[in-house]
C-alpha positions in Angstrom: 5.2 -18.4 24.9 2.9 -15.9 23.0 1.5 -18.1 20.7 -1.1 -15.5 19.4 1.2 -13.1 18.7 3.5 -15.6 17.2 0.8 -17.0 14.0 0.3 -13.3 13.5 4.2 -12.6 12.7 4.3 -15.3 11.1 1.6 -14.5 8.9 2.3 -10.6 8.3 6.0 -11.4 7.4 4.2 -14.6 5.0 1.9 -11.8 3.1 5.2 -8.9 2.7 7.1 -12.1 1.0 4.1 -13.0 -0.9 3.8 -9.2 -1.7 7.7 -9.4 -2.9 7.5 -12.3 -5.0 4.8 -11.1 -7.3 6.0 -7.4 -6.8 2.2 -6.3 -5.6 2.3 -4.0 -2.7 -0.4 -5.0 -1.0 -0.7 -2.0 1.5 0.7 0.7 -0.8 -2.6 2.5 -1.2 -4.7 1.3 1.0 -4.8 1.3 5.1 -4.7 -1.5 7.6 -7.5 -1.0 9.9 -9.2 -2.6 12.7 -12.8 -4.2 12.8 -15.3 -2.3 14.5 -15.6 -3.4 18.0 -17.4 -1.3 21.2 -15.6 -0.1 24.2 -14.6 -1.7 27.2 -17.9 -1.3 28.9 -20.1 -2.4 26.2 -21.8 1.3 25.3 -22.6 1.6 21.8 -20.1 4.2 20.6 -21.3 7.2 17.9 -18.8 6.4 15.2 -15.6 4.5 15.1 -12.4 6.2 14.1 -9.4 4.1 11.9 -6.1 4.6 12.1 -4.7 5.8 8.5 -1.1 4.6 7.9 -0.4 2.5 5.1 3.2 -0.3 4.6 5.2 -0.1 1.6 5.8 -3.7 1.3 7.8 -3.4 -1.6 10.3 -3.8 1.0 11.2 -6.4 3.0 11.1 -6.2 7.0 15.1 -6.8 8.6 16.6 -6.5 11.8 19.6 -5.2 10.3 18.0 -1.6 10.8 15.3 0.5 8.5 14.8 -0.1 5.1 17.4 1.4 2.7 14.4 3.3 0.4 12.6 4.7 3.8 13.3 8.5 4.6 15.0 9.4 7.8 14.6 12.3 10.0 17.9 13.8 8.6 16.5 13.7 4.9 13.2 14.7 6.6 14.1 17.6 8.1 16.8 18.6 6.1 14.1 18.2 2.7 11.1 20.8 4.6 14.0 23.0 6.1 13.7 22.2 9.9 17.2 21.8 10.5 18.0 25.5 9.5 15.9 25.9 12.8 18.1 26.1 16.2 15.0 25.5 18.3 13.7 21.4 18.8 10.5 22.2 20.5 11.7 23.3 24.0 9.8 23.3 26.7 6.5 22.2 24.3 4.3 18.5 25.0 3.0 17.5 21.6 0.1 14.7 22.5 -0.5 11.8 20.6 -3.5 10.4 21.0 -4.5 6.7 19.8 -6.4 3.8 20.7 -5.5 0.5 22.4 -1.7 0.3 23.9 1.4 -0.5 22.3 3.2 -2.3 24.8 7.0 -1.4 23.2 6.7 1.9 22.2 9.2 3.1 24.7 12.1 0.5 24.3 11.1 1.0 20.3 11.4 4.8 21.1 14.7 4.7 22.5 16.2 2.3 19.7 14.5 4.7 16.6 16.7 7.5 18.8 19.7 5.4 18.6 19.4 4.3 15.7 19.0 8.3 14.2 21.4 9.6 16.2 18.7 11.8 18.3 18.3 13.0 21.8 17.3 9.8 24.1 13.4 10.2 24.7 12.7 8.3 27.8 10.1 8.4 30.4 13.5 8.8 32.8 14.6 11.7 31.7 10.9 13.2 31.2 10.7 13.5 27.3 7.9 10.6 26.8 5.1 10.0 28.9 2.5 7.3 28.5 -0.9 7.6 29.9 -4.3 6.0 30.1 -7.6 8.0 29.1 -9.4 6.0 31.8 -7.0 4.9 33.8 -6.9 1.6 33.1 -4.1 0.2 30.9 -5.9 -0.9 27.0 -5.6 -4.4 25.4 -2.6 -4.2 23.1 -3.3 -3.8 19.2 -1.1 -5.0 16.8 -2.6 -2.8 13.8 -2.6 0.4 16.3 0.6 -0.3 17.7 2.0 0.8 14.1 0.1 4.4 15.0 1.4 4.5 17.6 4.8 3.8 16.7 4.3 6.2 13.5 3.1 9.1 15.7 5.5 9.3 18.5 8.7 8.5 17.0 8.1 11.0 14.0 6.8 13.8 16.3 10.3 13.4 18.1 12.4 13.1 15.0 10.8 16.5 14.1 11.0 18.3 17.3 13.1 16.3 19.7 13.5 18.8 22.6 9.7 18.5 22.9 7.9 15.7 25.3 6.0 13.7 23.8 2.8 12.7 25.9 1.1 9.7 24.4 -2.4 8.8 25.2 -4.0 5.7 25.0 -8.1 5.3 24.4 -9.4 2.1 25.8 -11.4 1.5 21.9 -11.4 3.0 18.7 -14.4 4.7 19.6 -15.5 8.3 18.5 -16.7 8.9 22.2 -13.3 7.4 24.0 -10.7 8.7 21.7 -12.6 12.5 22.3 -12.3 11.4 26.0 -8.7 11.0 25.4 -8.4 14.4 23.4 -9.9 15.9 26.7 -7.5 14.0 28.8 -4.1 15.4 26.4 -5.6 19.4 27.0 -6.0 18.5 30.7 -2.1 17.1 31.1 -1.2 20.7 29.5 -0.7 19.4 25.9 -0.2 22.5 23.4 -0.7 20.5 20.2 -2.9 17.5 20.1 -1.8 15.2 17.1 -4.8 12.6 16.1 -3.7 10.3 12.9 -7.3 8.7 12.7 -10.8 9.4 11.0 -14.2 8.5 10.0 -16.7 9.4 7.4 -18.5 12.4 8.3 -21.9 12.3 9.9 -24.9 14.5 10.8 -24.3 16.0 14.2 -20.6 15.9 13.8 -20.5 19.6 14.5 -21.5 18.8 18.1 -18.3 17.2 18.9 -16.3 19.9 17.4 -16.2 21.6 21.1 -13.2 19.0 22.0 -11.1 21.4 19.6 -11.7 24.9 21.1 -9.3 25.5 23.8 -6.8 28.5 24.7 -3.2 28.0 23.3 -3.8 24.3 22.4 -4.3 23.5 18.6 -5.1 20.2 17.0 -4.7 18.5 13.9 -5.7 15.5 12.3 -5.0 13.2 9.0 -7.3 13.9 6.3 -7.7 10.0 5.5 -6.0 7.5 3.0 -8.6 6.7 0.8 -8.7 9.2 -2.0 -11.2 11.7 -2.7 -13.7 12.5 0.2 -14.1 14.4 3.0 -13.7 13.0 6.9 -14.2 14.0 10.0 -12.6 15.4 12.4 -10.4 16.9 9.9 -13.2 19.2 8.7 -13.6 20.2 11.9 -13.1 24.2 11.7 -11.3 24.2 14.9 -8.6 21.7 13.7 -6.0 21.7 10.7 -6.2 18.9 8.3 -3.3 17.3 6.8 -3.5 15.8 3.7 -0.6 14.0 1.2 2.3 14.2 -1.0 4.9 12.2 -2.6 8.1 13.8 -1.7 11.2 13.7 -4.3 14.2 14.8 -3.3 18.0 14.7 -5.3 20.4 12.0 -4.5 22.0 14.2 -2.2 19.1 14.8 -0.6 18.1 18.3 -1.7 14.1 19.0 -1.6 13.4 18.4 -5.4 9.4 19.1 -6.0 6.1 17.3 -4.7 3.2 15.6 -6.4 -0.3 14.9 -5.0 -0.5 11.4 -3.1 -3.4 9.8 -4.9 -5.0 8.1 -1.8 -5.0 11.8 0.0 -8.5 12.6 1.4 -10.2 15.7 1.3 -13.1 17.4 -0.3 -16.2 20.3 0.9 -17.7 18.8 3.9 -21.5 18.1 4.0 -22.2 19.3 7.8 -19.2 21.8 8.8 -20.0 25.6 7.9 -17.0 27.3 5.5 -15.0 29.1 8.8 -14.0 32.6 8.6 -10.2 32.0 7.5 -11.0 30.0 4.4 -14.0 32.6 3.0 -11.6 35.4 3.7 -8.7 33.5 2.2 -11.0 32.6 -1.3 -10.3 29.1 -1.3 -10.2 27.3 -5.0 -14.1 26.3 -5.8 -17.5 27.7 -4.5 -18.2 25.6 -1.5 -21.8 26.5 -1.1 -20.9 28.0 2.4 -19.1 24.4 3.8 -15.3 23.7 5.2 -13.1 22.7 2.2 -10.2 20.3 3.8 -7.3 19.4 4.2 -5.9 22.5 5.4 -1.9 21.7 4.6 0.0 18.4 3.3 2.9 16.2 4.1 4.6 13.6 2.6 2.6 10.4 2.8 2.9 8.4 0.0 4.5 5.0 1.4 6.6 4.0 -1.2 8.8 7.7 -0.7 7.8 6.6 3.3 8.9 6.5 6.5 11.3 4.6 8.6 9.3 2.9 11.7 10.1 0.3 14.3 7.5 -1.3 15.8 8.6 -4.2 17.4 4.8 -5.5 18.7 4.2 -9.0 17.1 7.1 -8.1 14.9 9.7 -9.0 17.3 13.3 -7.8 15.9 12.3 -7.8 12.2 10.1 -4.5 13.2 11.2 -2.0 10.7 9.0 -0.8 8.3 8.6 1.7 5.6 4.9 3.7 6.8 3.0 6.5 4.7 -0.2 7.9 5.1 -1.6 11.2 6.3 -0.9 10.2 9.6 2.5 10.3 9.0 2.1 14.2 8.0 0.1 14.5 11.3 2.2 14.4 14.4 5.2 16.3 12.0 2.8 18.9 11.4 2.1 18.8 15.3 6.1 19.3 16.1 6.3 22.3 13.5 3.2 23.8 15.7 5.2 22.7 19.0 8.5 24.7 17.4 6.6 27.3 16.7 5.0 27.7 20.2 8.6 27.1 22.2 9.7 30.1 20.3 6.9 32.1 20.7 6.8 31.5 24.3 10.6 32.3 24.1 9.4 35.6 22.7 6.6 36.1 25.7 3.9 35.6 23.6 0.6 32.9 24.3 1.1 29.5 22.8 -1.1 29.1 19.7 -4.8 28.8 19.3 -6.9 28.4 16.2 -3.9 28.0 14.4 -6.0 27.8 11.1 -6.4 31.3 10.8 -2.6 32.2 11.1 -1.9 29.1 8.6 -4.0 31.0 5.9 -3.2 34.5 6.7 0.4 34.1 6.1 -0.6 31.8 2.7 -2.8 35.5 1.8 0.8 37.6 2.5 3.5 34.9 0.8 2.2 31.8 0.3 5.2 30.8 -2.1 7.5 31.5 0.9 6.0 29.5 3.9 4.9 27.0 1.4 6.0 24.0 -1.2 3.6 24.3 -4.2 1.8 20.7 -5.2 1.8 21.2 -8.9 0.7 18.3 -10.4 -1.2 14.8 -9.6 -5.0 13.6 -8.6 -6.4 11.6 -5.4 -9.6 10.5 -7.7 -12.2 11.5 -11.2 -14.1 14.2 -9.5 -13.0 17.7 -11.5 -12.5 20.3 -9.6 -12.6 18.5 -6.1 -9.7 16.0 -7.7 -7.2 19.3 -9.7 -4.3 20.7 -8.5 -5.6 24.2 -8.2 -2.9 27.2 -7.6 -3.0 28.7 -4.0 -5.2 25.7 -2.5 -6.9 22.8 -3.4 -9.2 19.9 -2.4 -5.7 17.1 -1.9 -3.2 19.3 -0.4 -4.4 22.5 0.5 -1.9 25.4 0.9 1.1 23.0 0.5 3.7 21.6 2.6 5.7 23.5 4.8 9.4 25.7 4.3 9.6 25.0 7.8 12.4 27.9 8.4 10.0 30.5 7.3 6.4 29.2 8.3 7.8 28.6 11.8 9.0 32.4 11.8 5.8 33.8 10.4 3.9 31.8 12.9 5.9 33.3 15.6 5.5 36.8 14.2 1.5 36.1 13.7 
């Protein structure tokens, strides 16, 4: 018997009721994350990255299936226009890299595929892989696992012809999850999803070389915590996602979209403004530094997610997730889309996908994107304003997925 893992059920299913009966949700703003431990072999790591998810527990857990307020990938898809797309990411591997293991993700995999009604993802059939950045198999996370589970089913509700190649830091380390990002390029990954950050700090620009590589690009969650930039999403060489809340009609229709107020973003301290944002006029005088995110997503758990993670949970393992993670591997599939249809058209896979993200903004931004229009992630001015064109919260916007996808193929 796994006692351990019992007490924590027990105890996560005893705070959501607790949550319920005085009608608090406890995680609906703010992100589980893990203490800061070192790696495996006891180095002292730069920086320590956190996963940033966050549980609308204004809902209860059930095994009866997903909660009824939680979007699916149907609404999903249907709401940012993917399902006017034939192509499902063909022939693409979209990598998700996060720390620790999640010892269910492929049984959970298979029953969040049943369970939508979408292509079975298997490591049988090829579509999912899991691997190790160091070989060695990590000790299983409970807070991670819900990453995990975030990341890889959403990247396949978004592009399910894709494989999805999931791999698994031994710590939450800076210098073994950039190990692991090393590790996804080297297994021929062509978009590198990473749903985790840390506050920026001097020398960050240093590690910024894990992000430059022909026809891969990489993009990472701006952060959960409001107003504030954090790395490596202000890394020039990788797209930021920040958050929304998502309304659609009762029928499901895409209705309009509202800054999430715990959506990062801000002018980074240490990253240099890159070319595509100077030429591009972003909203505010940056004094010469990278303005983030780059795009947005829905995030905003309460309009979340439907997740199974069945880790610790055991059967009651659906949840209703948010964050800018959640934005991050979706943002990935578009990219992987993209790239099987480009490849489709004999043309290279994408790199520095920044630059094409803002050049077709510059040519129609109010065709390849969904204006944010109103809403704040904090009291900071200008930094914390919707802003027309881009801003500090959500960027460019979310994406028409139809037309982005097509301009990105035409880029």
């Amino acid at each position: 018997m796994h006692t351990e893992g019992n007490h924590k059920s027990a105890n996560i299913l005893a705070i959501l009721a607790i949550s319920l009966f005085f009608c608090q949700p406890l995680f609906a703003q703010h992100p589980l994350s893990l203490p800061l431990y070192t790696s495996e072999e006891n180095r002292e790591p730069v920086s320590f990255m956190r996963p940033y998810y966050a549980i609308h527990a204004g809902v209860a857990t059930t095994p009866s299936g997903p909660p009824s307020t939680a979007y699916i990938p149907a609404q999903v898809r249907h709401a940012y226009g993917f399902d006017q797309l034939p192509n499902q990411g063909a022939g693409q591997i979209i990598a998700i890299v996060d720390a620790y293991d999640d010892p269910n993700i492929a049984a959970d995999l298979t029953t969040f595929s049943q369970e939508f009604g979408l292509p079975a993802c298997t490591t049988t059939n090829g579509c999912f892989e899991k691997i190790f950045s160091n070989g060695r198999m990590p000790a299983a996370n409970f807070n991670w696992s819900i990453e995990i589970a975030l990341d890889v089913e959403w990247a396949h509700a978004i592009a399910p012809q894709a494989k999805i190649l999931l791999v698994e830091a031994p710590s939450n380390s800076l210098t073994d999850l950039f190990s692991a990002v090393d590790v996804a390029v080297r297994n021929g990954a062509s978009v590198v999803s990473m749903s985790w950050t840390t506050g920026e700090f001097s020398g960050e620009s240093a590690y910024d070389i894990h992000f430059v590589s022909n026809d891969v690009t990489f993009v990472a969650a701006s952060g959960d915590n409001g107003t504030g930039a954090a790395y490596p999403a202000t890394s020039p060489d990788v797209i930021g996602v920040g958050g929304t809340t998502l309304n659609l009609s009762a029928n499901g229709t895409y209705q309009s979209e509202s800054v999430w107020s715990g959506s990062g973003g801000g002018i980074s301290s240490y990253e240099h403004e890159p070319l595509f944002q100077s030429l591009f006029g972003i909203a505010d005088d940056t004094g010469g530094h990278r303005g983030a995110p780059d795009v947005s997503y829905n995030a905003n758990p309460a309009t979340g997610f439907a997740v199974l993670d069945s880790y610790e949970l055991g059967s009651y393992g659906w949840l209703q997730v948010g964050g800018t993670s959640a934005g991050t591997p979706q943002w990935a599939a578009l990219v992987a889309i993209a790239n099987s249809m480009r490849v489709a058209a004999r043309k290279a896979s994408l790199s520095s996908t920044d630059t094409p993200l803002y050049s077709i903004a510059k040519s129609n931004q109010a065709v390849n994107y969904h204006a944010v229009t109103s809403g704040s992630n904090g009291i900071c001015g200008t930094l914390c304003s919707v802003i027309a064109k881009y801003d500090y919260m959500t960027g460019l916007g979310t994406p028409q997925a139809n037309s982005i996808i097509a301009s990105l193929v035409a880029q």
